[in-house]
N, C-alpha and C positions, 0 to 999 in steps of 0.2 A: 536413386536417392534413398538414403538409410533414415529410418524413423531417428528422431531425436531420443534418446532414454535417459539425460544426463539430467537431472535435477539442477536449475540455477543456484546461483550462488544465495546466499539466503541477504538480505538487504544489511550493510550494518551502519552505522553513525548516524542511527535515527534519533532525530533530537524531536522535540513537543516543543509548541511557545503558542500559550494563550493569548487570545485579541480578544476586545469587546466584543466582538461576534462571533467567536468560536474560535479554532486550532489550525495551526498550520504547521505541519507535519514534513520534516525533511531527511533525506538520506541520501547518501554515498551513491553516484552512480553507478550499475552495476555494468561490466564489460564483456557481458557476454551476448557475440552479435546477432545471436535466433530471440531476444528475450523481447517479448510481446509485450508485456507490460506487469500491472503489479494488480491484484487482487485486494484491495482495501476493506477490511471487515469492520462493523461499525454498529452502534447500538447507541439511542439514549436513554436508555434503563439500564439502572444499576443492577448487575450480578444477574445480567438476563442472556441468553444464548445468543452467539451469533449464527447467520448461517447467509447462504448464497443470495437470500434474498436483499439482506441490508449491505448485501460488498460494492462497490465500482471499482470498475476497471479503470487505471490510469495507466500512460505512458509514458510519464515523468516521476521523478524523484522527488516531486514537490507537489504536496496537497493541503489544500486551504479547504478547512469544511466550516462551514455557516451555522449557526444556533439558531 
């Protein structure tokens, strides 16, 4: 088996829609068939760094985050 080296495709048709309790976050399925999931970086402070700590991992295209 050969290491994977190929960068995924980068996610596009990401749309934002506010609900009374936060975001829900949608994009384009991606079709590429090794891709594990998505990396979501996230902060609720304005203009504050993100890093590994505040990311989750999903495995869908669709993310709903709570306030």
């Amino acid at each position: 088996m050969q290491p994977d080296d190929q960068m995924p495709a980068a996610p596009t048709g990401l749309t934002v829609n506010a609900t009374t309790g936060g975001l829900i976050l949608d994009w384009s399925d991606n079709s590429d068939s090794d891709l594990a999931g998505y990396w979501v970086y996230r902060t609720t402070t304005a203009n504050s760094e993100v890093s590994t700590d505040n990311a989750v991992t999903i495995n869908s295209s669709l993310l709903t985050e709570s306030t």
